[in-house]
N, C-alpha and C positions, 0 to 999 in steps of 0.2 A: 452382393452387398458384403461390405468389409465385416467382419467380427467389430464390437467396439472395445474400444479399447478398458480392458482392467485396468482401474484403480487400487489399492491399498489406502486407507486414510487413517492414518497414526496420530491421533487425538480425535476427541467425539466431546467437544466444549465449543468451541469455534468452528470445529469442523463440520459441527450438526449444520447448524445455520451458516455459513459462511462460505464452506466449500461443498458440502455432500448434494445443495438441490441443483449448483450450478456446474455440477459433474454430471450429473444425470441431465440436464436439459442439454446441455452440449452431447449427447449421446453417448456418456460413455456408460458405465458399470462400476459400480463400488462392490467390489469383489471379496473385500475382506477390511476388515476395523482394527484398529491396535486399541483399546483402552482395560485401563482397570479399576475402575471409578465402578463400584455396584450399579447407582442408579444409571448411569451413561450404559453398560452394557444391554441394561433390558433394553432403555430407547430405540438401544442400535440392532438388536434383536427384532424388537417389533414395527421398526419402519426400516428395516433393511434384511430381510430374514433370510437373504438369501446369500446373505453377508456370511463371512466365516470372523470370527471375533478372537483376538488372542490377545493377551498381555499387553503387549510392548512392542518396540520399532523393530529388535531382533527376528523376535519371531514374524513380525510382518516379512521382515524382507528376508526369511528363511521359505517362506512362499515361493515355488519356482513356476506359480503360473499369471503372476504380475506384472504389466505393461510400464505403471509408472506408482508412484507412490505420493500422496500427497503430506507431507511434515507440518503436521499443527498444531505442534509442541510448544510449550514455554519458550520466550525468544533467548533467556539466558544457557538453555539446552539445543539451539541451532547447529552451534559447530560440530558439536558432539555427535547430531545425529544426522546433518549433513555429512559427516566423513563416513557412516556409518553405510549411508546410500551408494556413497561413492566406494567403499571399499566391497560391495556385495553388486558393482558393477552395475545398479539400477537405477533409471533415470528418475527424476526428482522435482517436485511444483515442494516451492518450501514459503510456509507463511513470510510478511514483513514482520517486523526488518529481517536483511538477510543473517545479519549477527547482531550483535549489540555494540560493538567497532567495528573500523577500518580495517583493521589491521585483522582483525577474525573473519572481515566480509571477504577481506583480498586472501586469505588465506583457505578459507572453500573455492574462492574463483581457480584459484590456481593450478588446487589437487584436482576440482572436476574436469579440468581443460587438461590437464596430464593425464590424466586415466581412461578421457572422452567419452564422459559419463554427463548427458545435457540435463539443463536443468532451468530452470524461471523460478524468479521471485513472484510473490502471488499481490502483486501493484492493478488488484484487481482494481480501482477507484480510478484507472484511466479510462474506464468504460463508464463511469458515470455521466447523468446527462450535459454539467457546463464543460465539465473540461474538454468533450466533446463536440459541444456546438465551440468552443473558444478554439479550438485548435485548429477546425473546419476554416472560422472564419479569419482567424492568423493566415491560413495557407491562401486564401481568397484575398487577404489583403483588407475585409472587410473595417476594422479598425484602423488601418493604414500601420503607421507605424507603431509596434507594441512597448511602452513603456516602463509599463508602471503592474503592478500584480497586489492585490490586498486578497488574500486568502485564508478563510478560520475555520474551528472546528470547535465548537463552543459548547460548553457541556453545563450546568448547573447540577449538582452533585455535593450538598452541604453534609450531607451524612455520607463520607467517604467508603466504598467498599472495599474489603480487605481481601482480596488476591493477591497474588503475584504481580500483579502488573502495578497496583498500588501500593503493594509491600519490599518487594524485593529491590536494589540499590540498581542503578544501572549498567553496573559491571554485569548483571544478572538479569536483563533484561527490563527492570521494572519501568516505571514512570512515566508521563503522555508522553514526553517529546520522541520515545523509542513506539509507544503505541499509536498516536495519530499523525504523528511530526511525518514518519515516511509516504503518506498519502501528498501532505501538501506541498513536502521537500522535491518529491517525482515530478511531482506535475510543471513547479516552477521550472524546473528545469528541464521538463519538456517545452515551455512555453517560453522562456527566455533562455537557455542555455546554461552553459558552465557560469560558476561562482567564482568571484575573485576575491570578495570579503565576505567575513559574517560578524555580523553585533548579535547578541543573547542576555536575553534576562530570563533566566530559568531560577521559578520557587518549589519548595513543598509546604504548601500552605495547609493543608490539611490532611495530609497523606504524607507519612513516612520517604515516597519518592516526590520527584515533582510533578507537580498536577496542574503550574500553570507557566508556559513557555511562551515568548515572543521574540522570533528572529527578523532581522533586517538582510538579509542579501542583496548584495553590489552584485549583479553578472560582467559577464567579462564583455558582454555587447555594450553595458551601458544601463541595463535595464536593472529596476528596482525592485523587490519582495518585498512583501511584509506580512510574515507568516505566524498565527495564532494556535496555539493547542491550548486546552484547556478546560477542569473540569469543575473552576469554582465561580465562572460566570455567570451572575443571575441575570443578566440584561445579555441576551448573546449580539454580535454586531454580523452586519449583511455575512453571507457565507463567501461569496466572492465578489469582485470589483475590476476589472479587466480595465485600463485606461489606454488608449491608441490619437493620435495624433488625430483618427477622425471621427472619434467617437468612445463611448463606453459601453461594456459589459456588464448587466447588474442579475445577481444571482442570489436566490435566496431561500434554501432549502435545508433548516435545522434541523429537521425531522420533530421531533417531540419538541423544537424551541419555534416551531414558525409560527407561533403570534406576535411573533417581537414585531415584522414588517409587512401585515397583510398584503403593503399595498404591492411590495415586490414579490407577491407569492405567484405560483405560473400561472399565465391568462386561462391554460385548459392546458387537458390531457396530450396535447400535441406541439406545446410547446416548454422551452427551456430556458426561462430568466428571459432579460431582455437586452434592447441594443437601444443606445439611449444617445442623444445630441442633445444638449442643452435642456430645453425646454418638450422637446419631443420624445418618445420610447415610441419603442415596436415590440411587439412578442417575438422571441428567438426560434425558428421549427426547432423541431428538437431533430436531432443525428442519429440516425438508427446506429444502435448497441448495446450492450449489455454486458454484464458480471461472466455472463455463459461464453462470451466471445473469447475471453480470455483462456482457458479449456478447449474450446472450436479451435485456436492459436495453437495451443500444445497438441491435441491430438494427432492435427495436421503434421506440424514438425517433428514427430515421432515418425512418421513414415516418408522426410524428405531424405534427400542423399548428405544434408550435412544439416543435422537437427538442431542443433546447436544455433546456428546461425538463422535457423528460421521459426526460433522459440517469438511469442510475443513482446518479451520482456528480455530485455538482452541483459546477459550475467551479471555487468557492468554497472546494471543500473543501481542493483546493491550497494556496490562500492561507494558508486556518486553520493547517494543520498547518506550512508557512515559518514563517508567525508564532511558534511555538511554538518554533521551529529555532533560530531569529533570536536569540531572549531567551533561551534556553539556553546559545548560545555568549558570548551578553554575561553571564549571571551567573557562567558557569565563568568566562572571565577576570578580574571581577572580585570574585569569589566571595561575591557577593553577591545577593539577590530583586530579581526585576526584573519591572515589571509590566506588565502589557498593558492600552492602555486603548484598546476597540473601542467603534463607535459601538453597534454593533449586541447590546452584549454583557450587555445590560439588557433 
């Protein structure tokens, strides 16, 4: 049997819950913690004790018995501590977004691929269960032709909390559309492809950043988004909406908001939203996978002959989703369509 592979995990905020149970269920090892938060270090002392615990990202990756590092820092501290990974030569899982621009996302893509230091963005919400059954039955053709995408992420949140991620300007990471915008931005563009416009109405209605986003995306196929962040919702609407030429995907799992649509809540533990014609629905099986797949992904590609290429999450995907960030925030200010012209988007 292989060793597994050591982790490093550089923030214990997010990283408790979000990355450290689905490091260990993909078998690897959380071998050592970066934090300096008093109460976060006992945590990480007493449900990881066999963790070694230091400071900061430095000292993490001054560790020379570390396989990979996972970065789950402030997104306005990415670049910083992606170059950081990349200059101590060790490969790197780094939270969403991959920066807070474009121009920052392309600018880690370029130094890791010169130094050939691999690396994935942690888009772990493509393991969740609709985008999973949607993407199954996209390849199946089950909806026939895929048009149309209504996707949200709907929060109620009247007493706003004061982090960084609510505080800080988006130069710095802060605001939804950099916090839950890269789940919904990935996805579409897993499921309809490249972008050719974007419409944007971005506020801060009650948080210093903005707390409630709605984009429209043109893809370059043809197909339609209509993508939701937001955390001043009290009525949240369906979580997703899948439209196809022969049929619909109805999805409906707010987590702490799913009384808004009982009746779209899943038939049982075996399946995932449903597949609807008209007047008829069906319960969707659900797609085996999970959060931990994404880790299973990386471990693998750590020991292929060109890791890089066989991360989960290809470097790229960073980029695509800035891009989409980028022109969002330029047609909210000028409230106007703005478009993207990629070489690769033909």
């Amino acid at each position: 049997m292989m060793a597994p592979i050591r982790v490093g995990l550089a923030g214990y905020a997010a990283g408790r819950t979000l990355h450290a149970p689905f490091i260990l269920e993909a078998g690897g090892e959380i071998a050592a913690i970066a934090t300096s938060n008093p109460e976060r270090v006992e945590q990480a002392r007493a449900e990881h004790p066999q963790a070694r615990i230091v400071d900061d990202l430095d000292a993490l990756l001054a560790l020379d018995d570390l396989d990979l590092v996972a970065i789950v820092t402030p997104s306005g501290k990415h670049v910083q501590h992606a170059q950081a990974a990349i200059a101590a030569g060790r490969p790197f899982v780094i939270e969403k977004p991959l920066a807070p621009s474009a121009e920052e996302a392309r600018l880690i893509v370029d130094e890791a691929t010169s130094a050939g230091v691999p690396f994935a963005v942690y888009h772990q919400r493509r393991w969740d269960p609709a985008p999973l059954v949607v993407l199954d039955a996209a390849r199946r053709g089950r909806l026939g032709e895929t048009w149309r995408l209504d996707f949200g992420w709907d929060r109620w949140r009247p007493v706003p909390r004061h982090r960084w991620r609510e505080d800080a300007p988006p130069a710095d990471g802060g605001g939804v559309l950099l916090d839950l915008g890269p789940h919904v931005i990935d996805f579409a563009l897993q499921l309809l492809g490249p972008v050719a416009s974007v419409y944007a109405e971005l506020r801060s209605r009650l948080s210093p950043s903005d707390d409630d986003a709605f984009l429209a995306l043109t893809h370059v196929r043809g197909g339609i988004t209509h993508l939701t962040t937001t955390s001043v919702t009290a009525q949240p609407r369906l979580r997703m909406n899948v439209l196809g030429s022969q049929g619909a995907y109805v999805y409906h799992d707010q987590v702490e908001e799913s009384y808004a649509y009982p009746h779209w809540n899943d038939a049982d533990a075996e399946h995932a939203g449903w597949f609807v014609s008209g007047p008829e629905r069906e319960p969707a099986p659900r797609v085996p996978g999970g959060h931990a797949d994404f880790y299973r992904g990386v471990f693998a590609a750590l020991g292929a002959p060109d890791p890089q290429a066989a991360m989960p999450v290809e470097a790229e995907a960073g980029v695509r989703v800035a891009e989409v960030i980028d022109a969002a925030r330029r047609s909210s200010a000028c409230r106007e369509i703005v478009g993207l012209h990629r070489a690769d988007a033909h």
